[in-house]
C-alpha positions in Angstrom: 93.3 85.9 100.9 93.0 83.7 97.6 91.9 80.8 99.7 95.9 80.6 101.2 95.7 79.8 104.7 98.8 81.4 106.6 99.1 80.6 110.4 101.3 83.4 112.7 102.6 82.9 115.9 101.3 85.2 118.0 102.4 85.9 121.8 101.8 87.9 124.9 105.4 88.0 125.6 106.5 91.6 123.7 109.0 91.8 121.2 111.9 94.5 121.3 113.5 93.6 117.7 111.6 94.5 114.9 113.6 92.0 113.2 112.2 89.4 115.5 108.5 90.8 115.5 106.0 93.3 116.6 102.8 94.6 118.0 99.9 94.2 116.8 97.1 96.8 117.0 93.4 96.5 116.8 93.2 98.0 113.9 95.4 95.1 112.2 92.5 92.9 112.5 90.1 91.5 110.2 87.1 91.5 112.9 87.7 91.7 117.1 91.0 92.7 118.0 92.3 89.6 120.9 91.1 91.1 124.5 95.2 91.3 125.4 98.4 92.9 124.5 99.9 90.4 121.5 102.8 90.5 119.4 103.6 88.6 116.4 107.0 86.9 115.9 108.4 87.1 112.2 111.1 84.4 113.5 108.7 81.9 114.9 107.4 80.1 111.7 104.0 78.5 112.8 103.2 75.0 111.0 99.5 74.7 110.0 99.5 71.0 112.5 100.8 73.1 115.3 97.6 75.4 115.1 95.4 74.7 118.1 92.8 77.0 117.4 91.9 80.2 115.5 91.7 83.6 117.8 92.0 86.3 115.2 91.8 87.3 111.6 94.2 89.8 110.6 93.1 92.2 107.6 94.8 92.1 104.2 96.8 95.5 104.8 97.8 94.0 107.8 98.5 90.8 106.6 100.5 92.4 103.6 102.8 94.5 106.2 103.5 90.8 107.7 104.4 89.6 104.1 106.6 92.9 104.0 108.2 92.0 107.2 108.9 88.1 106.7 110.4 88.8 102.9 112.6 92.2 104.9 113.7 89.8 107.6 115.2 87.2 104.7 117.3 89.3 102.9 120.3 90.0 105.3 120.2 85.9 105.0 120.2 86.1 101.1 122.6 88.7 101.1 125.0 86.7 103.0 125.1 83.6 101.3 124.5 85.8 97.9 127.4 88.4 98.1 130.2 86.4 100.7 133.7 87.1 99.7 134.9 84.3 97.7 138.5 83.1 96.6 139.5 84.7 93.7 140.4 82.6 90.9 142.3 83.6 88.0 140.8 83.2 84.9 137.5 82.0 86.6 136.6 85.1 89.0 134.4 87.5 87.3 135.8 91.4 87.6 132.7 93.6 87.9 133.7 96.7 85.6 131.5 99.4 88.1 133.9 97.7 90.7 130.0 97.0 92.8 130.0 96.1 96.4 126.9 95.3 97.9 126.5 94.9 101.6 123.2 94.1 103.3 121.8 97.7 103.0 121.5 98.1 99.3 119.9 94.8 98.7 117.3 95.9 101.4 116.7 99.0 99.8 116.4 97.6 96.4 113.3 95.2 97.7 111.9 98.0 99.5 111.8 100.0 96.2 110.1 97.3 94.2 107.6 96.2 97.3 106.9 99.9 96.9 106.0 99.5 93.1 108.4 102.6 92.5 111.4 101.6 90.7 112.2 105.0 89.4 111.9 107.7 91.9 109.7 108.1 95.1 110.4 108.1 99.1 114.3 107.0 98.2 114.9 110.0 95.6 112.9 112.5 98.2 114.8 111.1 101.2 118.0 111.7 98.9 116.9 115.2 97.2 116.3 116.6 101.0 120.2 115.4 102.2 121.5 116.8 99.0 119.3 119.8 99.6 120.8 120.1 103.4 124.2 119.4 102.1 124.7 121.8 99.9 122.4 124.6 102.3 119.8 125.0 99.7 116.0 124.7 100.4 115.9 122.6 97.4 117.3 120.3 95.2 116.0 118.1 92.4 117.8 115.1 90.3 
């Protein structure tokens, strides 16, 4: 991919977070899938010195959906540091005038929506259209 070199860590041992990692099919590789059950950990940064040797190639879809997964795992950490309460100082403090509060969902949706090219509308207006929709026991609804 653009001549970057990006090395994974991948193991045998199977991952139950998806926060942590995954599995990894054969169709997420770029040529011969590896001839056991492997699972790559988003947590487990691998240093390019660390690299013994080159198994597999994932393909670029795959290798976006990592991307996807490493920038998802960051943002609860972001979000953290970003939005922590903080003393309020008089005459210092900014006072939001919408009053926002973010937690760690609404950032997370927020990346999802651009990583999804759709700033507008999309999966996140359909999702909300059909729980509007059930809310108000219609078939339909549309914003």
């Amino acid at each position: 991919m653009n001549g970057d070199v990006r090395f994974l860590f991948i193991t045998t041992a199977p991952v139950n977070d998806p926060a942590l990692g995954y599995a990894l099919e054969a169709a997420d590789y770029a040529g011969p899938p590896l001839p056991f059950p492997s699972f790559l950990r988003l947590d487990k940064p691998l240093h390019e010195n660390l690299a013994r040797n080159s198994l597999a190639q994932l393909s670029d879809v795959s290798f976006a959906a990592v991307l996807r997964r490493l920038i998802a795992a960051e943002i609860p950490r972001f979000t953290a540091l970003q939005y922590a309460p903080r003393p309020f100082e008089p005459g210092v403090s900014p006072i939001p005038a919408a009053g926002k509060v973010l937690d760690a969902a609404e950032p997370q949706l927020m990346v999802e929506a651009a990583l999804d090219g759709w700033l507008t509308t999309r999966r996140f207006n359909d999702a909300f259209e059909d729980r509007l929709a059930r809310f108000l026991a219609s078939s339909v609804s549309s914003t």
